[in-house]
C-alpha positions as CSV (number, residue, x, y, z in Angstrom):
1,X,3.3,-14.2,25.8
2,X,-0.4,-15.5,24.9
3,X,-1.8,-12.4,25.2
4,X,1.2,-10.7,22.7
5,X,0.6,-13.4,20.2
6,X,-3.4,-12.9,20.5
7,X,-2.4,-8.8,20.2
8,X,-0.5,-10.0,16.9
9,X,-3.2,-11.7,15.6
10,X,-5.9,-9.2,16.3
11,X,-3.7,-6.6,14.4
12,X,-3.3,-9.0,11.1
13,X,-6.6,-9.8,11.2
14,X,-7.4,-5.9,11.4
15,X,-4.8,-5.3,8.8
16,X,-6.2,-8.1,6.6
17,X,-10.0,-7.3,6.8
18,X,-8.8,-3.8,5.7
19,X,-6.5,-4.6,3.3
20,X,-9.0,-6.6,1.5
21,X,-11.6,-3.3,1.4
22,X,-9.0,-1.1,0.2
23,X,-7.7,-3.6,-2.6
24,X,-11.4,-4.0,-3.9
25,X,-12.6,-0.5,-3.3
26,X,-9.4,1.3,-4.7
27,X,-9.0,-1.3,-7.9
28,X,-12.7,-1.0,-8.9
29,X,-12.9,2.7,-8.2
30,X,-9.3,3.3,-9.8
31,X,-10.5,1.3,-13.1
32,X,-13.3,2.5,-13.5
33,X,-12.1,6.6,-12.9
34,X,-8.6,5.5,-14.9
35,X,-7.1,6.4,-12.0
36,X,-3.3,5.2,-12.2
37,X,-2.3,6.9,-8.4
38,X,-5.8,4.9,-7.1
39,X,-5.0,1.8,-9.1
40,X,-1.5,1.7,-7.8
41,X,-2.9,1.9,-4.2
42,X,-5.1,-0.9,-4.4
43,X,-2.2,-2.9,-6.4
44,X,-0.1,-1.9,-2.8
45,X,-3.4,-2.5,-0.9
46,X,-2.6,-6.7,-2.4
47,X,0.9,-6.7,-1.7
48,X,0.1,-5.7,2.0
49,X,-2.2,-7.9,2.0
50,X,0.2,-11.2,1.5
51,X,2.3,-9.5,4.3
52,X,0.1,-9.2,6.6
53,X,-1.5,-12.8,5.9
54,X,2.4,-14.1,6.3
55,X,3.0,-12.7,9.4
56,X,-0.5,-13.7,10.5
57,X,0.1,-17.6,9.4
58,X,3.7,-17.0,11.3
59,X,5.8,-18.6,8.6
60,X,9.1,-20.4,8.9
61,X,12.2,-18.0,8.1
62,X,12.9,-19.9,4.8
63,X,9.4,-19.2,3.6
64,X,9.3,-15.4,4.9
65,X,12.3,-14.9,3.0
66,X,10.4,-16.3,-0.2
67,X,7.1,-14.2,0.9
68,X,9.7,-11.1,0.8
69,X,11.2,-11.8,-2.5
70,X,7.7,-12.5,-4.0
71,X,6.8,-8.9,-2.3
72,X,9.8,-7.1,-4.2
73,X,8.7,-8.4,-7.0
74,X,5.5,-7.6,-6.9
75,X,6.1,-4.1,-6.0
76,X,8.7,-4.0,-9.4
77,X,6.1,-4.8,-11.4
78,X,3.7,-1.9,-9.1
79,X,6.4,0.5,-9.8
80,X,6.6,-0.1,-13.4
81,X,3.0,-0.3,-14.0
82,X,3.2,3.2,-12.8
83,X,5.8,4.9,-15.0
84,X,4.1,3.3,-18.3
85,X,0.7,4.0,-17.5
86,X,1.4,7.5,-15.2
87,X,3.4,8.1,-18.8
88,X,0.4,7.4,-20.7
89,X,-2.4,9.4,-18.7
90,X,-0.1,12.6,-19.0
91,X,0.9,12.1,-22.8
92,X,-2.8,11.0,-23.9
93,X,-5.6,13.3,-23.4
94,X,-8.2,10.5,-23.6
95,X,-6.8,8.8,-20.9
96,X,-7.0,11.5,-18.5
97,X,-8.9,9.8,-15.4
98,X,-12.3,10.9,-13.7
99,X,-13.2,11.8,-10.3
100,X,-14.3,9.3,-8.0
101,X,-15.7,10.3,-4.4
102,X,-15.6,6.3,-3.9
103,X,-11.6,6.5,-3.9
104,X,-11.7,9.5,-1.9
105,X,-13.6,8.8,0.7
106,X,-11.4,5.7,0.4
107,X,-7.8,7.4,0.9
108,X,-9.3,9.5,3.5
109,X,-10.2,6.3,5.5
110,X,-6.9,4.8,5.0
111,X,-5.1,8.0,5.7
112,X,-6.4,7.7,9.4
113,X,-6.4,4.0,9.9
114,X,-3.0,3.1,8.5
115,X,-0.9,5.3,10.6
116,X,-2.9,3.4,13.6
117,X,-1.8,-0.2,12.4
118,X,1.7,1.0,12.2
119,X,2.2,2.1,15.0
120,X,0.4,-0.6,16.9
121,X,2.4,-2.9,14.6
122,X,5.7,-1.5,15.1
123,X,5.1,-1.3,19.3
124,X,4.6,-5.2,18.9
125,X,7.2,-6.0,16.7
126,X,9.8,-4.2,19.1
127,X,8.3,-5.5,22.1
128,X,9.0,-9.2,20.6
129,X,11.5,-8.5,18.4
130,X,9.2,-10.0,15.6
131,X,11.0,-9.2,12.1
132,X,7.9,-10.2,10.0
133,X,6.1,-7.9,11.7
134,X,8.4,-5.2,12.1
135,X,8.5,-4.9,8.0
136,X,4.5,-5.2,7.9
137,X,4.8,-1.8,10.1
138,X,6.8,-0.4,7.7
139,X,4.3,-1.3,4.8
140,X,1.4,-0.1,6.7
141,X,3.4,2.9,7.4
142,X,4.0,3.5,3.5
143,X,0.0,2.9,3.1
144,X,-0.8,5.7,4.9
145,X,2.1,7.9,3.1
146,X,0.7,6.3,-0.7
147,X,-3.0,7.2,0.6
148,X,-2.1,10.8,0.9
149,X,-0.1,11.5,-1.8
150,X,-2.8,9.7,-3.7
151,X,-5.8,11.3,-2.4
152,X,-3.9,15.0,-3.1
153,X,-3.9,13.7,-7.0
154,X,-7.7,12.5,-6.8
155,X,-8.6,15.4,-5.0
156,X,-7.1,18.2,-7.2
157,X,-8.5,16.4,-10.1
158,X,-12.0,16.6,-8.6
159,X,-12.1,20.0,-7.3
160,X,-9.8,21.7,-10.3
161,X,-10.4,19.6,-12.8
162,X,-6.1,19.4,-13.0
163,X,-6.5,15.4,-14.6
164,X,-2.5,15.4,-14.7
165,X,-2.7,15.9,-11.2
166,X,-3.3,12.0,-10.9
167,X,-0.5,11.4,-13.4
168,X,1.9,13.3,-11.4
169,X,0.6,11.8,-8.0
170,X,1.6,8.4,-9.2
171,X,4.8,9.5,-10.0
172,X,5.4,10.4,-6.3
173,X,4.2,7.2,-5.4
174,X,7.5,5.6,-6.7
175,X,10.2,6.4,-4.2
176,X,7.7,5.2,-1.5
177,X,8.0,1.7,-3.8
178,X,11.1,1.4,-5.1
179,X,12.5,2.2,-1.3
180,X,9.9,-0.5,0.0
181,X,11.2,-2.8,-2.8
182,X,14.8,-2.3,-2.2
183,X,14.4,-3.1,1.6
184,X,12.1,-6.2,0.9
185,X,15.0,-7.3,-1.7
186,X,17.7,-6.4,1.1
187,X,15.8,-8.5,3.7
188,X,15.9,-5.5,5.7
189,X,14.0,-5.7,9.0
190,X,13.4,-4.2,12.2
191,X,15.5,-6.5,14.6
């Protein structure tokens, strides 16, 4: 069992460390290009972030439940950030965003490593039948799915100069969130 909880902790730690590049990277990256589908990421990037530190600092049931409601509503406020502003770049021609090879090379990176933490995640969480952890697979899951979907935007922006490509990418960000929201609200786990 010592070596499960040490193969828990190594993973949050992982997650964390990573969490915390992608949340800098993709915010100062997405600001500066006015990228709303990089932006969003790195606002997801900090909402994985308190989930992984939760399950990390293995909190009481009462206080996971309070994490998770904080989470839902945090990813609320993600998804409306995105129709207003998504709305915005695709209505206002000066808001159109930039490239930005940082966010990129960014979403590539996260597009490999993600899947990785998932599934290492998710192993572990059946293996123990740890709930917390079981939803922080699912998160890391979406990550990777949000880092494609956003990389496709930044990257047809950059090679095609299609700026409404972002727009639209952040609009397909939004089931990934609202179904991520709805299952955090729902206290919906994987044991």
């Amino acid at each position: 069992m010592l070596s499960v909880n040490n193969n828990i902790r190594w993973l949050q730690w992982a997650t964390i460390t990573w969490m915390t590049i992608e949340l800098v990277v993709a915010l100062t990256a997405g600001i500066n290009a006015h990228s709303v589908a990089l932006t969003a990421f790195g606002a997801d990037s900090a909402i994985e972030l308190v989930s992984a530190s939760a399950v990390l600092y293995g909190l009481s049931k009462a206080s996971q439940r309070s994490t998770t409601t904080v989470t839902a509503c945090m990813l609320v406020a993600l998804a409306m950030y995105i129709l207003v502003s998504g709305t915005a770049s695709l209505l206002f021609p000066g808001l159109h965003p930039q490239t930005t090879l940082a966010g990129i090379v960014l979403l590539v990176a996260a597009a490999c490593i993600m899947p990785l933490l998932a599934r290492a995640k998710r192993r572990l969480a059946t293996n123990t039948c740890n709930a917390s952890l079981g939803h922080d697979a699912i998160q890391s899951s979406v990550c990777g799915y949000l880092s494609i979907i956003a990389l496709v935007g930044l990257a047809l922006n950059r090679v095609f100069g299609w700026s409404w490509a972002d727009g639209l990418a952040s609009f397909t960000l939004l089931p990934f969130i609202v179904y991520e929201a709805r299952s955090a609200f729902l206290g919906q786990v994987c044991c």
